[in-house]
Structure formats: C-alpha cells, structure tokens
ZALO-395596 format. One record per atom (N, C-alpha, C): residue number from 1; residue in one letter; x, y, z. Coordinates in Angstrom, 3 decimals. Layout:
! ZALO-395596
[site NUM, 'A', [X, Y, Z]]
...
This chain:
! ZALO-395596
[site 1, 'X', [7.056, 9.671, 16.614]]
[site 1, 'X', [7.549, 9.060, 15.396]]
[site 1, 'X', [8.932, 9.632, 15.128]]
[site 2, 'X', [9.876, 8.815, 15.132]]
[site 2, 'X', [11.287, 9.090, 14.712]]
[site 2, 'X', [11.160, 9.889, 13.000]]
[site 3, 'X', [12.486, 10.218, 12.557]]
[site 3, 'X', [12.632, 10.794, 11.183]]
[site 3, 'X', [12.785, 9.561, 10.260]]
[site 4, 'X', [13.150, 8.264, 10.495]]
[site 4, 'X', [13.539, 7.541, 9.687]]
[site 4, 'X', [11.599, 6.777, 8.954]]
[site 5, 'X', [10.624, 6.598, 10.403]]
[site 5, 'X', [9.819, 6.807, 10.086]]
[site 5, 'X', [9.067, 7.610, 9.215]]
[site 6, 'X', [8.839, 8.878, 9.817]]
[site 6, 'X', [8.336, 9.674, 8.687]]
[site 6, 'X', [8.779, 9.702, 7.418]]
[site 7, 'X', [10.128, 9.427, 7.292]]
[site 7, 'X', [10.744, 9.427, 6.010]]
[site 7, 'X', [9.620, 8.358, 5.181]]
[site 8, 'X', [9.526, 7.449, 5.769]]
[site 8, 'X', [9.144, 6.070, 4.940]]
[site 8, 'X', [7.739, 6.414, 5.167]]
[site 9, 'X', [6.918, 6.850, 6.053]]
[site 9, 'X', [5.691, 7.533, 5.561]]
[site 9, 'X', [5.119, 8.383, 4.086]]
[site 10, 'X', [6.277, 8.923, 4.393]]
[site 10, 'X', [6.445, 10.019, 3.170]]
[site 10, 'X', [6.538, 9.458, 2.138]]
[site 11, 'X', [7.365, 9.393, 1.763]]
[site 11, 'X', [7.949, 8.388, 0.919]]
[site 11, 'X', [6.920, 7.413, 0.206]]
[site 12, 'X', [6.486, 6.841, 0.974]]
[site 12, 'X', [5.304, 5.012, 0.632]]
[site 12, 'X', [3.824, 6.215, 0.073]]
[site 13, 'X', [3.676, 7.418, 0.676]]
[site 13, 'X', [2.300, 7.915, 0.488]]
[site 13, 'X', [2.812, 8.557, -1.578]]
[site 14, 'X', [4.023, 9.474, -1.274]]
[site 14, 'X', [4.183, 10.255, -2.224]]
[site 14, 'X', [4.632, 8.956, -3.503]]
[site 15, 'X', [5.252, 7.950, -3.294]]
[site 15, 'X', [5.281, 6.686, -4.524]]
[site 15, 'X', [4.251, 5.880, -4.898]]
[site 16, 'X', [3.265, 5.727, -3.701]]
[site 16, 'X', [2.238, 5.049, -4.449]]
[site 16, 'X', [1.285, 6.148, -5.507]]
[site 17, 'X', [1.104, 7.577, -5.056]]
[site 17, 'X', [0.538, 8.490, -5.731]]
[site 17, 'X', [0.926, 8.592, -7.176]]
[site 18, 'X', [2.630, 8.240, -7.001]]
[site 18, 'X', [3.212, 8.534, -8.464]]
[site 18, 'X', [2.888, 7.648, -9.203]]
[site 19, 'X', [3.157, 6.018, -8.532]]
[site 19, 'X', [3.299, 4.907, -9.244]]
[site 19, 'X', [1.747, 4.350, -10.014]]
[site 20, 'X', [0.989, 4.692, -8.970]]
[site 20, 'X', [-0.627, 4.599, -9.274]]
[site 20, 'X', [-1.019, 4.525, -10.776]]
[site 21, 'X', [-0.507, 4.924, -11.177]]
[site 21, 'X', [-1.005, 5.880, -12.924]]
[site 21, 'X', [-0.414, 4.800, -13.751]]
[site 22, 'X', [1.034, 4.549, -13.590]]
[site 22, 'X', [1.711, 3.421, -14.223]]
[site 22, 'X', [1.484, 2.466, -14.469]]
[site 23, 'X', [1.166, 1.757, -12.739]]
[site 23, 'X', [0.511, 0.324, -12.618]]
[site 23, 'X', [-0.710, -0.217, -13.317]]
[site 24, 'X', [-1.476, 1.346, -13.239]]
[site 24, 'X', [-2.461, 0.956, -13.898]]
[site 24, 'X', [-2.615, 0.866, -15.785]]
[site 25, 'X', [-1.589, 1.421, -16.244]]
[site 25, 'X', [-1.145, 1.375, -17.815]]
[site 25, 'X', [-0.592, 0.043, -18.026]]
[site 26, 'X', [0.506, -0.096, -16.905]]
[site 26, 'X', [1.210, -1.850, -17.350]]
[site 26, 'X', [0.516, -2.537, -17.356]]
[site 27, 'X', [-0.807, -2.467, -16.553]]
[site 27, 'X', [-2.239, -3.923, -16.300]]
[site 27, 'X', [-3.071, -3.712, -17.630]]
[site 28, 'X', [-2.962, -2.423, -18.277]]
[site 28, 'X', [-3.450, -2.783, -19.523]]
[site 28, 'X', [-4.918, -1.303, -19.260]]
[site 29, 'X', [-4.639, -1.002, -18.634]]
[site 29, 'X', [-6.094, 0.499, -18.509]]
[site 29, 'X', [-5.268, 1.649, -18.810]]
[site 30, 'X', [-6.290, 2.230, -20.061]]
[site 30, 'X', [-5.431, 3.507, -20.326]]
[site 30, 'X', [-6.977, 4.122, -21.030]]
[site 31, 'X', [-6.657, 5.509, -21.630]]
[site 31, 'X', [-7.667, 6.271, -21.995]]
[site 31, 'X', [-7.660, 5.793, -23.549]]
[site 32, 'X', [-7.548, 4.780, -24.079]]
[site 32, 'X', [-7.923, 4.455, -25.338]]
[site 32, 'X', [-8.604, 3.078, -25.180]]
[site 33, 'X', [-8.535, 2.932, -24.013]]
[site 33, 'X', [-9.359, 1.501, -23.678]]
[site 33, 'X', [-8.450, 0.006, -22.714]]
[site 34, 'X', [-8.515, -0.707, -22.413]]
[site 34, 'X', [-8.347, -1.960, -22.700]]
[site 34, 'X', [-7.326, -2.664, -23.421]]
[site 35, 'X', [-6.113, -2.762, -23.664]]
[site 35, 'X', [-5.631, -3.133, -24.533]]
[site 35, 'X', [-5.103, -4.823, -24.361]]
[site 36, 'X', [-5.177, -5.166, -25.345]]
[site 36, 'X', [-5.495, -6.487, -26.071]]
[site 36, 'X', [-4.141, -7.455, -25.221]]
[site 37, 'X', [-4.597, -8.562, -24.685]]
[site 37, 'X', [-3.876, -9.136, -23.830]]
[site 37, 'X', [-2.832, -8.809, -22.616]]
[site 38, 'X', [-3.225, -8.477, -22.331]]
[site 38, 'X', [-2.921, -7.680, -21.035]]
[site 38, 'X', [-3.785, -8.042, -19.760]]
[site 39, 'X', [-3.434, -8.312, -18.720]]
[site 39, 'X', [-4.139, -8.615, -17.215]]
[site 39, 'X', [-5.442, -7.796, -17.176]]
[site 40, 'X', [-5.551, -6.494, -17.654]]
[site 40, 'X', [-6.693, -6.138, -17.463]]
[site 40, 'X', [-7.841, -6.414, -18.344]]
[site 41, 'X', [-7.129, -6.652, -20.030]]
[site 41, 'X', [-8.454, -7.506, -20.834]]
[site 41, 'X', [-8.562, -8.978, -20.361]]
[site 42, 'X', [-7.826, -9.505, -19.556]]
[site 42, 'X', [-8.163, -11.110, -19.071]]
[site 42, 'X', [-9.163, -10.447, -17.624]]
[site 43, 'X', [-8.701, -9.437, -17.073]]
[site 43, 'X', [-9.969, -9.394, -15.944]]
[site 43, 'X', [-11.599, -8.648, -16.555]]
[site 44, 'X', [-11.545, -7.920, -17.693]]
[site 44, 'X', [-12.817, -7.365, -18.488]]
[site 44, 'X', [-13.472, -8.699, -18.803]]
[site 45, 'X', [-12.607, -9.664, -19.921]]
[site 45, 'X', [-13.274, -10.837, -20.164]]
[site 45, 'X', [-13.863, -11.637, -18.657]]
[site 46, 'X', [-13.244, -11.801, -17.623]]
[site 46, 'X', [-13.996, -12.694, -16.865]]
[site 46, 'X', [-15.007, -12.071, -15.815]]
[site 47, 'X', [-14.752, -10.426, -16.234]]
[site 47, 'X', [-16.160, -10.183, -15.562]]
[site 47, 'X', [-17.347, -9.962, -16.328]]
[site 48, 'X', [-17.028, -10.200, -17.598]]
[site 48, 'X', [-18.272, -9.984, -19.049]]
[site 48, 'X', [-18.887, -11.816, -18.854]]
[site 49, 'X', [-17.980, -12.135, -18.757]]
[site 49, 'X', [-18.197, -13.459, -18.554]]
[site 49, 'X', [-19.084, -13.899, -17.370]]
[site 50, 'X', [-18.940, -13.397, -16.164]]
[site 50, 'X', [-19.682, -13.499, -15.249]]
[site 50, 'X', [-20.909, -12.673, -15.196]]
[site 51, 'X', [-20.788, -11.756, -15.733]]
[site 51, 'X', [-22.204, -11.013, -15.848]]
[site 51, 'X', [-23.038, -11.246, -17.037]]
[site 52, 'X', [-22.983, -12.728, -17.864]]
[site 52, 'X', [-23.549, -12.707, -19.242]]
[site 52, 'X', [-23.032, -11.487, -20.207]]
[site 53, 'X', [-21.737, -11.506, -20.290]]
[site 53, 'X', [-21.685, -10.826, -21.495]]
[site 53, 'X', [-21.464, -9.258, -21.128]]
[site 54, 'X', [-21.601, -8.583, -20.528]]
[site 54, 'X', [-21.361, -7.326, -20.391]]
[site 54, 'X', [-20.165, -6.635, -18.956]]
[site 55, 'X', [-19.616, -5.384, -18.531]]
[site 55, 'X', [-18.941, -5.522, -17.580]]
[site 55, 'X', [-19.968, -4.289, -16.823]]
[site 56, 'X', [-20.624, -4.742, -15.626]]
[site 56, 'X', [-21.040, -4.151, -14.637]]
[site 56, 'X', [-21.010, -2.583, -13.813]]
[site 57, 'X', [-21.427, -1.595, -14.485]]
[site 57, 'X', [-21.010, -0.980, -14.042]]
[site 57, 'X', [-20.770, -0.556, -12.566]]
[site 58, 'X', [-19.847, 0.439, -12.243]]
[site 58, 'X', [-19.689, -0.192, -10.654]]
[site 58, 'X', [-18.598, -0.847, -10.233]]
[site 59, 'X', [-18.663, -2.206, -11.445]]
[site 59, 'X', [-17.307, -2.947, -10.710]]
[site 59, 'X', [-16.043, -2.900, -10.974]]
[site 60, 'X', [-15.617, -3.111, -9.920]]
[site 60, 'X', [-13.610, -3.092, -10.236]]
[site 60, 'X', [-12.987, -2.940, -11.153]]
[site 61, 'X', [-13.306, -3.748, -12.039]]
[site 61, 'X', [-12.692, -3.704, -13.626]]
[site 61, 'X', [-13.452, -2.482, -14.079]]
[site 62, 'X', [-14.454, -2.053, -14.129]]
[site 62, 'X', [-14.957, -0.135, -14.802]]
[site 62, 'X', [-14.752, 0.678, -14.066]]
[site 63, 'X', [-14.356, 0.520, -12.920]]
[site 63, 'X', [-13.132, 1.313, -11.905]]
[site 63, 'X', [-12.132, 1.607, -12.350]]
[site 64, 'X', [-11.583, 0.246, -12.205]]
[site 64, 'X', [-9.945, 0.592, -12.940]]
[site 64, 'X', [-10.251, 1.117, -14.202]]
[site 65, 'X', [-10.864, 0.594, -15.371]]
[site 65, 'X', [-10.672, 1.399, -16.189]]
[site 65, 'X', [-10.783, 3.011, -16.618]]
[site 66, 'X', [-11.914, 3.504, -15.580]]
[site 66, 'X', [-12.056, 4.621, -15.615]]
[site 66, 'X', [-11.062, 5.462, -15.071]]
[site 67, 'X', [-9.963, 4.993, -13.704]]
[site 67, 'X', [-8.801, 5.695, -13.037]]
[site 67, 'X', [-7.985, 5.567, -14.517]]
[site 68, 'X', [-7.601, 4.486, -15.196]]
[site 68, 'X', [-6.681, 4.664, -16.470]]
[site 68, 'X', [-7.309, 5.158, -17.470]]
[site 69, 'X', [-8.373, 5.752, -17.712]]
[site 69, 'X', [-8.733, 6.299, -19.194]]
[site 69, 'X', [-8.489, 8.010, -18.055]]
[site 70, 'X', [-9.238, 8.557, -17.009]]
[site 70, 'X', [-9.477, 9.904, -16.506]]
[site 70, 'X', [-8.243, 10.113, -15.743]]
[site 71, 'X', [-7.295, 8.712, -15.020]]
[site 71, 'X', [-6.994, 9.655, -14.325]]
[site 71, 'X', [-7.456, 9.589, -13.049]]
[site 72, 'X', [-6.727, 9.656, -11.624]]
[site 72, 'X', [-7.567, 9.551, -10.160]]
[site 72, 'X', [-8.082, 10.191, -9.766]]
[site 73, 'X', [-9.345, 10.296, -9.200]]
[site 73, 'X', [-9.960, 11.076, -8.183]]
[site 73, 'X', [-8.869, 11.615, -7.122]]
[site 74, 'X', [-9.509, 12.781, -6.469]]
[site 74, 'X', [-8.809, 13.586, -5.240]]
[site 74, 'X', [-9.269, 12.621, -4.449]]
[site 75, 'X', [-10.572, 11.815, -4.299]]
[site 75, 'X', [-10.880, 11.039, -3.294]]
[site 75, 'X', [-10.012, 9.828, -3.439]]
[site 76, 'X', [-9.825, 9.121, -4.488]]
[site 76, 'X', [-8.901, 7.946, -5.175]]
[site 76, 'X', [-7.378, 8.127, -4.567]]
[site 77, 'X', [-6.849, 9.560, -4.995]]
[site 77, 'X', [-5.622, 10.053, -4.201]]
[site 77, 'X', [-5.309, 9.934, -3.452]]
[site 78, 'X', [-6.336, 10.127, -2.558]]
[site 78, 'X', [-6.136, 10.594, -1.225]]
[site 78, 'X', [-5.863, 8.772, -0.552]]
[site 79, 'X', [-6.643, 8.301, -1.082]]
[site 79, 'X', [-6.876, 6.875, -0.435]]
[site 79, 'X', [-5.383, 6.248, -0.701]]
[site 80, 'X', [-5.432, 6.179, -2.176]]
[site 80, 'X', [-3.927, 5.145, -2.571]]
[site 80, 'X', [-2.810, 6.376, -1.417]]
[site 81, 'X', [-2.698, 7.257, -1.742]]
[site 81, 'X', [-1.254, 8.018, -0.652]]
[site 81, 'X', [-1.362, 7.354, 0.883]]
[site 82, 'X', [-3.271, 7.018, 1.531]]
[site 82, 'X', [-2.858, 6.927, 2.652]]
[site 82, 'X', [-2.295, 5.533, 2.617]]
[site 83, 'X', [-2.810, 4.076, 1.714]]
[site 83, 'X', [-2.714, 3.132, 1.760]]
[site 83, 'X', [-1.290, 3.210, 1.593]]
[site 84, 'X', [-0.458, 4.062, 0.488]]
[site 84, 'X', [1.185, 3.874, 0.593]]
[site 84, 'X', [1.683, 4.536, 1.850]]
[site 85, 'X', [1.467, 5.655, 2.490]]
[site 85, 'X', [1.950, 5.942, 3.666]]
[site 85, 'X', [1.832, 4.843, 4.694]]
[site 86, 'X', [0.919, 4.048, 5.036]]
[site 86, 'X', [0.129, 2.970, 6.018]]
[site 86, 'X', [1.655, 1.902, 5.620]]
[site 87, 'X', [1.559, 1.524, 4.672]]
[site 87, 'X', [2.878, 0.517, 3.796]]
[site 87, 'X', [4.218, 0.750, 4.235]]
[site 88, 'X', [4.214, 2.311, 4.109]]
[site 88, 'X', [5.867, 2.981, 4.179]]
[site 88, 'X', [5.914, 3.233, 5.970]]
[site 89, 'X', [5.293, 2.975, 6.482]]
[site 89, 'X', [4.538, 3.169, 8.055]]
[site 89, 'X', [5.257, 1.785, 8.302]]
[site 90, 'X', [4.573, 0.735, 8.004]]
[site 90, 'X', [4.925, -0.554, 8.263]]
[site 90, 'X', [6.132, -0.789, 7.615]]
[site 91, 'X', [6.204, -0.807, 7.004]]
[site 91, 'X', [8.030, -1.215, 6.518]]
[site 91, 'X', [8.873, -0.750, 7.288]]
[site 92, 'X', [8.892, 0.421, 8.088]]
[site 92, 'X', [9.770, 1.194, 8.606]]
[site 92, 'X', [9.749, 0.245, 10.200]]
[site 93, 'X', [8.433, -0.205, 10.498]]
[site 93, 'X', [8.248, -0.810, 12.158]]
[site 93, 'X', [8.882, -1.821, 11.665]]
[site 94, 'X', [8.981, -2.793, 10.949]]
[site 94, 'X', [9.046, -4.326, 10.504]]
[site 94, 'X', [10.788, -3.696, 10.230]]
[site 95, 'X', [11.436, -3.165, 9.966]]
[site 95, 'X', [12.960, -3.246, 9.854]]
[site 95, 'X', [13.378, -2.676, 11.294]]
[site 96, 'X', [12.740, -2.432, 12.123]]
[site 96, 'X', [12.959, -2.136, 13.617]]
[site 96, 'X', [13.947, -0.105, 13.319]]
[site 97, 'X', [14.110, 0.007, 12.776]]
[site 97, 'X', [14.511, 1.450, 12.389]]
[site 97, 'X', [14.161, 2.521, 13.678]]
C-alpha cells in the first residue's frame, strides 16, 4: 500500500468515527429523544406504524436512537472506522493515486 493510500485509509476510518455522532444528531437522534420532524421521527413513525403502534425493540430505528441518546459502542466504533477506512480504501483505488 502506497502513502497516498494509507493516507485515505486513515483518514475515511478516523472521519467517519468523528462524523458518526453528528450524522446521527442532524437525522434527528439525540439523548433527549427524537426530535419532532426530522428523518428520524419520520423513520420512528413508520416503524410504529409497521409494528401496530409501537417501535421494536432491536430495530434500526432503537439502534439509532440508542447510538444518539448513549453514544457508540467500542463494538459500533470499531465497525463505522472500519466501514470509513474500507470507503477511504476505495476512493483512493477509484482516483488511480
């Protein structure tokens, strides 16, 4: 692996780690809940909706909300850094670098 690579390894693992926390506040998950029109109360409603009324625990949407009310797991971490390294991996092959 060249340096320009690793760079963008680096890089894609250590920004998605940062950005993680954010993305998940702008979609509307934070530690006070849900907030009111926002992508993530349109995805709570259509999985309350699909489950008669309640949101599943388990699923995606009480996932996400739980990474934005707690915060990521070391296991959660670990995953989003490799998925941004894997990203910053490929970006770097795809510009021929």
């Amino acid at each position: 692996m060249d340096f320009f690579s690793a760079v963008a390894v680096v890089a894609g693992g250590v920004g998605a780690v940062v950005l993680a926390p954010a993305a998940l506040g702008a979609a509307g998950f934070s530690a006070a809940g849900v907030a009111a029109g926002t992508i993530g109360a349109k995805l709570m409603s259509a999985a309350a909706i699909a489950n008669g009324g309640g949101v599943a625990a388990g699923s995606v949407v009480a996932g996400l909300q739980s990474a934005g009310a707690a915060g990521l797991s070391g296991a959660a971490t670990a995953a989003v850094g490799s998925v941004g390294g894997a990203v910053g991996w490929l970006a770097s092959s795809i510009s021929g670098e």
